[in-house]
ZADO-1210 file (C-alpha; in nm, 4 decimals, padded with zeros to 6 digits):
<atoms>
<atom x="07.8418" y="11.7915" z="08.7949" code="UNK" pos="1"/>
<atom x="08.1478" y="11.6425" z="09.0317" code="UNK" pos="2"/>
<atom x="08.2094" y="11.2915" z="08.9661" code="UNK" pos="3"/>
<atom x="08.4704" y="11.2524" z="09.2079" code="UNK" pos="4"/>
<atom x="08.4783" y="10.9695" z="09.4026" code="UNK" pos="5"/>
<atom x="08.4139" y="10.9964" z="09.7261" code="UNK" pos="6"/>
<atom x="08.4951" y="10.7778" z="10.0345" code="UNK" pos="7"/>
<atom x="08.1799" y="10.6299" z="10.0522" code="UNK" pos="8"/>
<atom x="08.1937" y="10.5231" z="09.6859" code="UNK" pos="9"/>
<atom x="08.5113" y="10.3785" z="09.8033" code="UNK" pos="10"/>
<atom x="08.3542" y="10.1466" z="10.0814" code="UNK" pos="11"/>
<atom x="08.0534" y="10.0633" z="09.8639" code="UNK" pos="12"/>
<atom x="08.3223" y="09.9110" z="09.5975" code="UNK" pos="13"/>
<atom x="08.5259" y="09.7597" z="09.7950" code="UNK" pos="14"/>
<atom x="08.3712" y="09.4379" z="09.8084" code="UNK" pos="15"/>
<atom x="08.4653" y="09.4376" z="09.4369" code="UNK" pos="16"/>
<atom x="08.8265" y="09.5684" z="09.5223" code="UNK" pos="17"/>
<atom x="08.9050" y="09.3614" z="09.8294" code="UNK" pos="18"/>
<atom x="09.1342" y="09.0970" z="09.6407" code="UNK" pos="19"/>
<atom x="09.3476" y="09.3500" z="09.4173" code="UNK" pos="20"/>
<atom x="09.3698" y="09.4910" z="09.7533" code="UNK" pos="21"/>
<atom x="09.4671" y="09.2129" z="09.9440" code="UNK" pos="22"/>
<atom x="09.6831" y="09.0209" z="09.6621" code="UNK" pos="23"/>
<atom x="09.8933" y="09.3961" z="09.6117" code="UNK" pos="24"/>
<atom x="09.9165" y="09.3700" z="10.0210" code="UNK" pos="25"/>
<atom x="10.0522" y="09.0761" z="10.0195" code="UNK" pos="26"/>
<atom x="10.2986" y="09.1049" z="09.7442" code="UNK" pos="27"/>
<atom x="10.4407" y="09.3745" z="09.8716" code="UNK" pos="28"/>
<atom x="10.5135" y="09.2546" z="10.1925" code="UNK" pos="29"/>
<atom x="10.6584" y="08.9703" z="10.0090" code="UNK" pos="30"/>
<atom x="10.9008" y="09.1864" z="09.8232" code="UNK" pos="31"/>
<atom x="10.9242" y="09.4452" z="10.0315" code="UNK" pos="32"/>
<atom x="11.1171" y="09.1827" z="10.3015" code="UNK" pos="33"/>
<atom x="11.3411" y="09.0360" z="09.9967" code="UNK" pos="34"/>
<atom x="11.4282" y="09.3998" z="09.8834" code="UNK" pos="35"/>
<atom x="11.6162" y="09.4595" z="10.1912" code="UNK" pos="36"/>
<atom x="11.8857" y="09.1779" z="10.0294" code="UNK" pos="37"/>
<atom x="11.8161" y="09.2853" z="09.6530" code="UNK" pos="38"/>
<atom x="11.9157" y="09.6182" z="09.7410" code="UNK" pos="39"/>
<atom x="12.2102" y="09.5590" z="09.9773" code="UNK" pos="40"/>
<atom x="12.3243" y="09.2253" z="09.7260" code="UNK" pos="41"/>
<atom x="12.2982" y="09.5090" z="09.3943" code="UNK" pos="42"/>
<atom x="12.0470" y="09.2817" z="09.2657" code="UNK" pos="43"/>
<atom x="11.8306" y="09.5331" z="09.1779" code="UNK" pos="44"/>
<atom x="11.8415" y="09.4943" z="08.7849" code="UNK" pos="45"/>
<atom x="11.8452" y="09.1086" z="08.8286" code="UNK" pos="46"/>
<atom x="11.5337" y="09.1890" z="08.9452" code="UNK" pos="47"/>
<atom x="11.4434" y="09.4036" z="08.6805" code="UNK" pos="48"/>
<atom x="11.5141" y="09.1943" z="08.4393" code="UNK" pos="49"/>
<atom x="11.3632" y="08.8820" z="08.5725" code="UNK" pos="50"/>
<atom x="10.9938" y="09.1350" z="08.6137" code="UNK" pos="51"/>
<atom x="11.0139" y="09.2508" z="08.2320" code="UNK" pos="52"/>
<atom x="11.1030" y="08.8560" z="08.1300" code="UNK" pos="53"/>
<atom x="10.8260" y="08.7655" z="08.3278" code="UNK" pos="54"/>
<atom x="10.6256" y="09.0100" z="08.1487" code="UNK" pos="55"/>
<atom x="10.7226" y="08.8194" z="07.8093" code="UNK" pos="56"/>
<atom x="10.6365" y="08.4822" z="07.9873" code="UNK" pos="57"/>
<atom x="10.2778" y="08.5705" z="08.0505" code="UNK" pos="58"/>
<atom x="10.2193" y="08.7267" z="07.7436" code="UNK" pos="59"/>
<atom x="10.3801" y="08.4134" z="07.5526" code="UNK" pos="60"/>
<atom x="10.1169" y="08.2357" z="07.7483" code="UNK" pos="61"/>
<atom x="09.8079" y="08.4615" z="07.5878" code="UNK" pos="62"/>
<atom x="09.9772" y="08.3541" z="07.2662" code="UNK" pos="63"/>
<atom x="09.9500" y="07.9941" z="07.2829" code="UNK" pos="64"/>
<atom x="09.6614" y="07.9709" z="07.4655" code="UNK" pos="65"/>
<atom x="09.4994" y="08.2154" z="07.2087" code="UNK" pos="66"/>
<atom x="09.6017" y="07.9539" z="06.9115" code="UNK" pos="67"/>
<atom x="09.5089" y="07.6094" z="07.0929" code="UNK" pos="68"/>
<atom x="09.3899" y="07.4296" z="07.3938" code="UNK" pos="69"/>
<atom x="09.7693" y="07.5300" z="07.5519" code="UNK" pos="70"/>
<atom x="09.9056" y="07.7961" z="07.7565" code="UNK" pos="71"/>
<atom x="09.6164" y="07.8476" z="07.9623" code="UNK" pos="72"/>
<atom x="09.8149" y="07.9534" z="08.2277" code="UNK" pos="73"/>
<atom x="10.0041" y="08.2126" z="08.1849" code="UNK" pos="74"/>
<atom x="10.1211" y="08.1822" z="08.5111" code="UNK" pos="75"/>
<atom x="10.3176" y="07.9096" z="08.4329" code="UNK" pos="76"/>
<atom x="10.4704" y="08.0282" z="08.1648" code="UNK" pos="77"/>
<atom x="10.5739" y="08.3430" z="08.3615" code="UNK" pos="78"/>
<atom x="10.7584" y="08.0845" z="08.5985" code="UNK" pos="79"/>
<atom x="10.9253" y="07.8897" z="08.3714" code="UNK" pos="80"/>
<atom x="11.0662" y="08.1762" z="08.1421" code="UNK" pos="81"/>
<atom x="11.2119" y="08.4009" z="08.4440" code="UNK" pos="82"/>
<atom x="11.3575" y="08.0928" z="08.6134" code="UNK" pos="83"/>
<atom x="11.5296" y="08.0142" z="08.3248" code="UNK" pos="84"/>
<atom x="11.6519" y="08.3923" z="08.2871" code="UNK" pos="85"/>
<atom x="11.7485" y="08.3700" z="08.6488" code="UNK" pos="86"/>
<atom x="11.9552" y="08.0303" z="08.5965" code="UNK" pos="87"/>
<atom x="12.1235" y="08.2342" z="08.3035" code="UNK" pos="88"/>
<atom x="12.2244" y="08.4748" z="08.5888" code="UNK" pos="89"/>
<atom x="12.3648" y="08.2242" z="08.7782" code="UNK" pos="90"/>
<atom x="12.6116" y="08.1032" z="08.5841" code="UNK" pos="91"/>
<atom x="12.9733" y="08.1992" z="08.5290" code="UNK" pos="92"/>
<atom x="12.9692" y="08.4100" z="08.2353" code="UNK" pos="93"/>
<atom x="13.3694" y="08.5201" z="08.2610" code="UNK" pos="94"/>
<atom x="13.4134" y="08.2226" z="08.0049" code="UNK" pos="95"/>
<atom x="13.2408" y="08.4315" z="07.7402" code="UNK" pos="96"/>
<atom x="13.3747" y="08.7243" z="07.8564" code="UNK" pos="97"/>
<atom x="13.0171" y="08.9161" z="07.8923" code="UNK" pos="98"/>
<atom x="12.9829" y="09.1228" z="08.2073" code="UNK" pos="99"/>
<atom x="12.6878" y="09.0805" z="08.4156" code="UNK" pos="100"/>
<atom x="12.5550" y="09.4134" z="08.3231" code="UNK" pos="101"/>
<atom x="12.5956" y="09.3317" z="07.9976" code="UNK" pos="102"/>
<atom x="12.3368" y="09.0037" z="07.9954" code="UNK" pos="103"/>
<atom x="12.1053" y="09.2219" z="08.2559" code="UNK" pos="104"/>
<atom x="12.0542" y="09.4895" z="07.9963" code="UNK" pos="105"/>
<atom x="12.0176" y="09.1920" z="07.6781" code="UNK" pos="106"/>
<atom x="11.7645" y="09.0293" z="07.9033" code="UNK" pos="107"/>
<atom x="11.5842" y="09.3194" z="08.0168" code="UNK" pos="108"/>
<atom x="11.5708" y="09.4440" z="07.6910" code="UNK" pos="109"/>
<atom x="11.4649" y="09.0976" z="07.5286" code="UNK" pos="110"/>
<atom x="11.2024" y="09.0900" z="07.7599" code="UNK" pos="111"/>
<atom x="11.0056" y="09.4065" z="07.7047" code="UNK" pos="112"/>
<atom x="11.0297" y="09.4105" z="07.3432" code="UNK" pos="113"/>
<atom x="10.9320" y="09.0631" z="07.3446" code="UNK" pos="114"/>
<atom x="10.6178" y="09.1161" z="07.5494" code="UNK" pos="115"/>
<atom x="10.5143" y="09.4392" z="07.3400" code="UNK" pos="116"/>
<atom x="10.5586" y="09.2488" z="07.0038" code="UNK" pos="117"/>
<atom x="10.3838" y="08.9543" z="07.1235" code="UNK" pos="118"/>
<atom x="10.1392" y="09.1636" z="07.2704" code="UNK" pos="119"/>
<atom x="10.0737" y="09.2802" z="06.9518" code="UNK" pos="120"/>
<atom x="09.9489" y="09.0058" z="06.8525" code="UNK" pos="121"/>
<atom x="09.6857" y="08.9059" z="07.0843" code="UNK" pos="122"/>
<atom x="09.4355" y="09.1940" z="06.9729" code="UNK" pos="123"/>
<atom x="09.1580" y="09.0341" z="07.1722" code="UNK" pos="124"/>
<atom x="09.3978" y="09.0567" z="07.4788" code="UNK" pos="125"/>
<atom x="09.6173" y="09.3518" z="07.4022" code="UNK" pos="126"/>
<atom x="09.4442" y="09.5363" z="07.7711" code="UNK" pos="127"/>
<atom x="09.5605" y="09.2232" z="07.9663" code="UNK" pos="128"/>
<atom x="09.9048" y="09.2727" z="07.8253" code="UNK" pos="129"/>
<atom x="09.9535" y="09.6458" z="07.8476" code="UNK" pos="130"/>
<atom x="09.7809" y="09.5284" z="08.2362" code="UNK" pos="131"/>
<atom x="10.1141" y="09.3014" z="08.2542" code="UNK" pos="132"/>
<atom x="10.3614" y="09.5759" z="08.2077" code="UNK" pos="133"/>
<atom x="10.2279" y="09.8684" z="08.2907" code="UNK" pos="134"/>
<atom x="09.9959" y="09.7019" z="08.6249" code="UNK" pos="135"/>
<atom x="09.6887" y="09.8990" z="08.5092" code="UNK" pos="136"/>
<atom x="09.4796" y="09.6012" z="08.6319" code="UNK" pos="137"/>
<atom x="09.1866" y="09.7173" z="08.8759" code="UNK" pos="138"/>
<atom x="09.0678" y="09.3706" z="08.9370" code="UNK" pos="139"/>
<atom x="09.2557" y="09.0348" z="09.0301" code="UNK" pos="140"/>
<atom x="09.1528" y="08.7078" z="08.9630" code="UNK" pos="141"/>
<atom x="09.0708" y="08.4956" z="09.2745" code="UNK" pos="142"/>
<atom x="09.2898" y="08.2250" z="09.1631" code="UNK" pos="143"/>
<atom x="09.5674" y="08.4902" z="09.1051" code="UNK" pos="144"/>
<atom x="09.5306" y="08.5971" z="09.4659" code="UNK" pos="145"/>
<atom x="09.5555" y="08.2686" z="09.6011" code="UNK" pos="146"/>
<atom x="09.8486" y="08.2132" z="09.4369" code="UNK" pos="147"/>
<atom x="10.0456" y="08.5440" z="09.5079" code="UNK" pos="148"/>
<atom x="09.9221" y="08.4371" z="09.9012" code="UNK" pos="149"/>
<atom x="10.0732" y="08.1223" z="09.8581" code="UNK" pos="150"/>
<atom x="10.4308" y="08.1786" z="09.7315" code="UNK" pos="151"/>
<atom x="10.4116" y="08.5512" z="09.8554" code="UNK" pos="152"/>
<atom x="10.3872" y="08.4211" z="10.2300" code="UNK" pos="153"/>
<atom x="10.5708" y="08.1319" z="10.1809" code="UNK" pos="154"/>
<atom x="10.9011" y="08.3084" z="10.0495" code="UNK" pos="155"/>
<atom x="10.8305" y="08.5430" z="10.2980" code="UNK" pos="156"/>
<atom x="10.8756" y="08.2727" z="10.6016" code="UNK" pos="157"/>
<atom x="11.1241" y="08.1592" z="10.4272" code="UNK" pos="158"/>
<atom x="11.3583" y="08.4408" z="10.3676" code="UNK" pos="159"/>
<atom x="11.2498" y="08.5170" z="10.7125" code="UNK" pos="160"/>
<atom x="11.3681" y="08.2167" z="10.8774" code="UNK" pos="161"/>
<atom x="11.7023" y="08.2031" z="10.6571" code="UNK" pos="162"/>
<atom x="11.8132" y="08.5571" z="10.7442" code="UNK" pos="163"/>
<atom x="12.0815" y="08.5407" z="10.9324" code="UNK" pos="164"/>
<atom x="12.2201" y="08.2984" z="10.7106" code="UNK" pos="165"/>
<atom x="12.1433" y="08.5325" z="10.3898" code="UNK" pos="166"/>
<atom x="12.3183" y="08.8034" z="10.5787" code="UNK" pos="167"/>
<atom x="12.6148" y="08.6984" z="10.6605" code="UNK" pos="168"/>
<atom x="12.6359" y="08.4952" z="10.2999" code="UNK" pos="169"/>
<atom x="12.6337" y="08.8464" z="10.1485" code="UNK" pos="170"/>
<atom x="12.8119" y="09.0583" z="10.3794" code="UNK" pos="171"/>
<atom x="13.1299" y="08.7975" z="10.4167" code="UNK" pos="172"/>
<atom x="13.0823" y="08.5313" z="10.1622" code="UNK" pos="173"/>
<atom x="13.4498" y="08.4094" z="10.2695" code="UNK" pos="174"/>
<atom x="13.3939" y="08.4165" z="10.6217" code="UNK" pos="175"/>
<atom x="13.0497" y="08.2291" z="10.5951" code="UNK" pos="176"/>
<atom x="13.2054" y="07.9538" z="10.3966" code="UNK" pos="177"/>
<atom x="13.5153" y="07.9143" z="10.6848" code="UNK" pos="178"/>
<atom x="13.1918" y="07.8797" z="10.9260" code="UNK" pos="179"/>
<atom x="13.0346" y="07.6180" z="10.7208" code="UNK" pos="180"/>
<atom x="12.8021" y="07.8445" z="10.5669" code="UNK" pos="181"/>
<atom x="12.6144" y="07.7091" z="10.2502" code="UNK" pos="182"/>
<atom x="12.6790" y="08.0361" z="10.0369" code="UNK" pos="183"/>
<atom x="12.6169" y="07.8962" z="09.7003" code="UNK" pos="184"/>
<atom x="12.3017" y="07.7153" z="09.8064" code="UNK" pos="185"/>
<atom x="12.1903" y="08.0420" z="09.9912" code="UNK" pos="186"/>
<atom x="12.2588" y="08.2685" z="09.6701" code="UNK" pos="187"/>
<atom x="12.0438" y="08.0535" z="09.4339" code="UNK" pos="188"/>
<atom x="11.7131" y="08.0014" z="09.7260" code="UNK" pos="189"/>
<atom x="11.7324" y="08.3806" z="09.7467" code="UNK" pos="190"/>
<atom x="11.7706" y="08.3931" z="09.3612" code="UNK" pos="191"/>
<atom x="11.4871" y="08.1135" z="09.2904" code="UNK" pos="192"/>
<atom x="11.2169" y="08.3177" z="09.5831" code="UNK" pos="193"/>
<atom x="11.2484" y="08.6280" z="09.4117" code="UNK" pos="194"/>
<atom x="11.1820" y="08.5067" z="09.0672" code="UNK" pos="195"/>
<atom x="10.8670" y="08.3080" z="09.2110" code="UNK" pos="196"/>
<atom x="10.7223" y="08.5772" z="09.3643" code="UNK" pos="197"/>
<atom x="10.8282" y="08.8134" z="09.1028" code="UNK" pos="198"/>
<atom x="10.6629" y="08.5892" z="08.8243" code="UNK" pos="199"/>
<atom x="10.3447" y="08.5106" z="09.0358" code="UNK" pos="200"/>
<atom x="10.2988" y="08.8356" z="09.1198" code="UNK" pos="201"/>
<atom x="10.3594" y="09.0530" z="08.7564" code="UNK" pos="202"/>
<atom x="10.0778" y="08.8331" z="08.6474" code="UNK" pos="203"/>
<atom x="09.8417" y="08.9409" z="08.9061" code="UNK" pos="204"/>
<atom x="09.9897" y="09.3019" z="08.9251" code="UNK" pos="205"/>
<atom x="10.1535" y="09.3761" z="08.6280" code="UNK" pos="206"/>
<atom x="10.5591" y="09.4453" z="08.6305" code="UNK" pos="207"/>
<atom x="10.5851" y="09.7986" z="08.7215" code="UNK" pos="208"/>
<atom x="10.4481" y="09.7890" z="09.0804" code="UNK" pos="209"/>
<atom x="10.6217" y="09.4566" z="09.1153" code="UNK" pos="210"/>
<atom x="10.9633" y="09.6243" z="09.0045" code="UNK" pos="211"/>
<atom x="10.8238" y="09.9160" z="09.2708" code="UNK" pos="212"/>
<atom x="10.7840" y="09.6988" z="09.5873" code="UNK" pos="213"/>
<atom x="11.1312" y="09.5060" z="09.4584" code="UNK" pos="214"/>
<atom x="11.3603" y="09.8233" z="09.5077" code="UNK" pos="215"/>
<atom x="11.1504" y="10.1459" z="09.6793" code="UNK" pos="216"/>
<atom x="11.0289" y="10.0293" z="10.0360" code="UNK" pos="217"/>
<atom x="11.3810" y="09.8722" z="10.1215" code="UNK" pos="218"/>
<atom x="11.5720" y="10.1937" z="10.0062" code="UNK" pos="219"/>
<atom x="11.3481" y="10.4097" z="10.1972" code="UNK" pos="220"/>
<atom x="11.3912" y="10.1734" z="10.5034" code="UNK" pos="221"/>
<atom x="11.7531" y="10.1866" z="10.4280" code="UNK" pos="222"/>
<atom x="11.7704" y="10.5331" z="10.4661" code="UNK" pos="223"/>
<atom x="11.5501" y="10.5400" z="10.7686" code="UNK" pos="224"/>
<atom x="11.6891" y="10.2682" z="10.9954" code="UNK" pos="225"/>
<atom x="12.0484" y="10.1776" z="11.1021" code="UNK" pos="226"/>
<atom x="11.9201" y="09.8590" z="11.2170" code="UNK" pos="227"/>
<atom x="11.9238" y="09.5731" z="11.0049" code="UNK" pos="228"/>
<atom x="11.6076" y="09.4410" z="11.2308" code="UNK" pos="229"/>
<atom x="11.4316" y="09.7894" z="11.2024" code="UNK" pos="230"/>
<atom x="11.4662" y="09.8009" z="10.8110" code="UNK" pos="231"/>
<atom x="11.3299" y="09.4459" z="10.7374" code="UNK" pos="232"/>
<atom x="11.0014" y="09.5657" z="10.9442" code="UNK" pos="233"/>
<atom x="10.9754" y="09.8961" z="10.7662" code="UNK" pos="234"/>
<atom x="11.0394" y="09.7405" z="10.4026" code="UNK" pos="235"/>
<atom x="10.7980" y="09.4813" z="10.4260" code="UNK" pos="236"/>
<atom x="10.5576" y="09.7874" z="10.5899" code="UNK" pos="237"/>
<atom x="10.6700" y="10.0205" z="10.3304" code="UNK" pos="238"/>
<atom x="10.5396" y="09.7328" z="10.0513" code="UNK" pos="239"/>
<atom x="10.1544" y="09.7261" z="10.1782" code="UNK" pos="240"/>
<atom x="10.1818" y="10.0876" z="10.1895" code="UNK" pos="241"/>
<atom x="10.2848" y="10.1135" z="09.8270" code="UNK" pos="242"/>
<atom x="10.0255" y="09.8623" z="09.7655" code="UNK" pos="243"/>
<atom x="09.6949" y="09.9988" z="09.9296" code="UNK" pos="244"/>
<atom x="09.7386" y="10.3860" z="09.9287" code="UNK" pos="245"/>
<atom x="09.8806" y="10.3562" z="09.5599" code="UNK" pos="246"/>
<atom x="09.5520" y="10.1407" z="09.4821" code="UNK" pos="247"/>
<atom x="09.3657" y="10.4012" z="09.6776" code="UNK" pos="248"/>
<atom x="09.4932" y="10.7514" z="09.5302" code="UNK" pos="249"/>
<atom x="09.4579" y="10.5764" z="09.1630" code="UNK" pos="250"/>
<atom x="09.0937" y="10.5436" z="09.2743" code="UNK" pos="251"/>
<atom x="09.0085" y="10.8850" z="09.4319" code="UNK" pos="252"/>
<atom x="09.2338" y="11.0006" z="09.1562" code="UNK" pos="253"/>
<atom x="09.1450" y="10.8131" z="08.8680" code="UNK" pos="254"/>
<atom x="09.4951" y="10.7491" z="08.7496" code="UNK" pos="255"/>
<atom x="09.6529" y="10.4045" z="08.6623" code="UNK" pos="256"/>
<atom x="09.7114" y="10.1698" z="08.9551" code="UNK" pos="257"/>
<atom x="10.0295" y="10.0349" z="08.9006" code="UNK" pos="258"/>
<atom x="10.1990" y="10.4048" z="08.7873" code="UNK" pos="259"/>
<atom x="10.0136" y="10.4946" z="09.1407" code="UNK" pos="260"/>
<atom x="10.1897" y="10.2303" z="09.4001" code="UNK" pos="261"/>
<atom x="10.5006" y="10.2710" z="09.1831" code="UNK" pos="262"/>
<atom x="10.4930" y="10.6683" z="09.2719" code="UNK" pos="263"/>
<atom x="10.4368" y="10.5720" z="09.6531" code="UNK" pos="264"/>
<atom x="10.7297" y="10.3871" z="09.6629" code="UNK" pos="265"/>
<atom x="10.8719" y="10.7021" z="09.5367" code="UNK" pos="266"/>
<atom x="10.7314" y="10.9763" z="09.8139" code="UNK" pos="267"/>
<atom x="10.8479" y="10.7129" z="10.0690" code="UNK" pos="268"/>
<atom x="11.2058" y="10.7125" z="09.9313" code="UNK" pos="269"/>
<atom x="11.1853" y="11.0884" z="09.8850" code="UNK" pos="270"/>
<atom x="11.0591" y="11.1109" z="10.3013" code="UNK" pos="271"/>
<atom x="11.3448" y="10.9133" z="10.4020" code="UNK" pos="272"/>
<atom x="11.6168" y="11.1019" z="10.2794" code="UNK" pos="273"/>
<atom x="11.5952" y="11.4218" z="10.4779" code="UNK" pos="274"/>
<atom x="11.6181" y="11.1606" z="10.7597" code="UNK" pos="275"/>
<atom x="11.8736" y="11.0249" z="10.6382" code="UNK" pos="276"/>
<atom x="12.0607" y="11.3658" z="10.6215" code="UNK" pos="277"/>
<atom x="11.9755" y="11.4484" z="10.9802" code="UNK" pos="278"/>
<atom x="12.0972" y="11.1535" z="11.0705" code="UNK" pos="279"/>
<atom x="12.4430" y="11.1660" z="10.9486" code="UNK" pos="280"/>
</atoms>
């Protein structure tokens, strides 16, 4: 007997789906939009560090919350953790004479073996943590949701509205200060509005598709566009993409939804680069 699902299985569940749905929409339009500067900036392990230390954060929230009336949030403690990993990143570390890379790979790696060991720990949640990191999750909390549509949008507007500024802060950091620009103060907003959204949304998502919709969409609009106005539209595009057909070929497919919107970030990158080459 075929137990495939069919379409109409699809639209029968999706009352039950709608939120995943929605909340993976609108993260990643969120990061989608900020990936355009992650990936021109090189930020792109900052940001995979700060997803895997997130990771940690949430789990470290199962673990207190499992032993008392704290941590009930994990949230929070997703928040607190990857800001203070991204405030680590901020500083000048040429006094200790570590390169950046150097802390990026001690923090990603701190992260994810912290998260697996304290997962490890939580039996009765050990799912929800391999959900964290992996983003097998089928079903999102409403409160999740409401935050991910909360900061999600709001960095969104707000990277939106500060563009120009973040542009020419990365492109000509000199030339921006001569003008008056505030580059420092513009390097840390960008800085602090990824690490919200990334920490709100690994909780809700998990920190593969959140690393996915960080990095994929803006590469692929990269490669697409030679318009800096074009590839902001086709990033944060290329994000709900990644988010609803990944969440829809995991269910026609029955594979894992994160590894799913993860691997259509990955067709879209692979689409744009004969365009690229014809292109020149």
């Amino acid at each position: 007997m075929d137990t495939t699902p069919t379409w109409g299985d699809f639209t029968a569940a999706f009352e039950l789906f709608q939120d995943a749905i929605l909340c993976g929409a609108v993260a990643g339009a969120a990061l989608g939009f900020l990936g355009v500067f992650i990936v021109l900036r090189r930020m792109v392990f900052v940001t995979a560090a700060i997803t895997q230390v997130a990771g940690l954060g949430v789990a470290l929230g199962m673990f207190v919350g499992s032993h008392g009336d704290h941590g009930q949030e994990p949230v929070l403690w997703a928040i607190g953790v990857s800001l203070l990993a991204a405030g680590l990143f901020a500083l000048d570390l040429s006094r200790v004479r570590l390169s950046r890379e150097t802390v990026l790979a001690a923090v990603w790696l701190a992260g994810s073996a912290g998260a697996v060991l304290i997962g490890d720990r939580i039996a009765a949640e050990a799912h929800d943590v391999a959900a964290i990191l992996f983003g097998s999750a089928v079903l999102v909390r409403h409160e999740d949701l409401e935050l991910v549509l909360i900061v999600g949008l709001g960095a969104l507007g707000l990277a939106a509205w500060a563009r120009r500024g973040l542009l020419f802060a990365g492109y000509d950091p000199d030339g921006a200060r001569v003008q008056g620009v505030p580059v420092r103060l513009l390097e840390l907003g960008l800085l602090a509005l990824v690490t919200l959204v990334v920490s709100v949304a690994t909780r809700a998502l998990g920190a593969l598709p959140v690393f996915a919709f960080s990095v994929l969409p803006a590469m692929a609009a990269l490669l697409v566009a030679g318009r800096l106005s074009v590839v902001f539209v086709l990033a944060l595009v290329g994000g709900i993409a990644c988010a609803v057909v990944g969440y829809m070929a995991a269910f026609f497919l029955n594979f894992p939804v994160g590894a799913c919107q993860a691997a259509v970030g990955v067709v879209l990158v692979l689409l744009a680069l004969p365009v690229k080459l014809l292109r020149g």
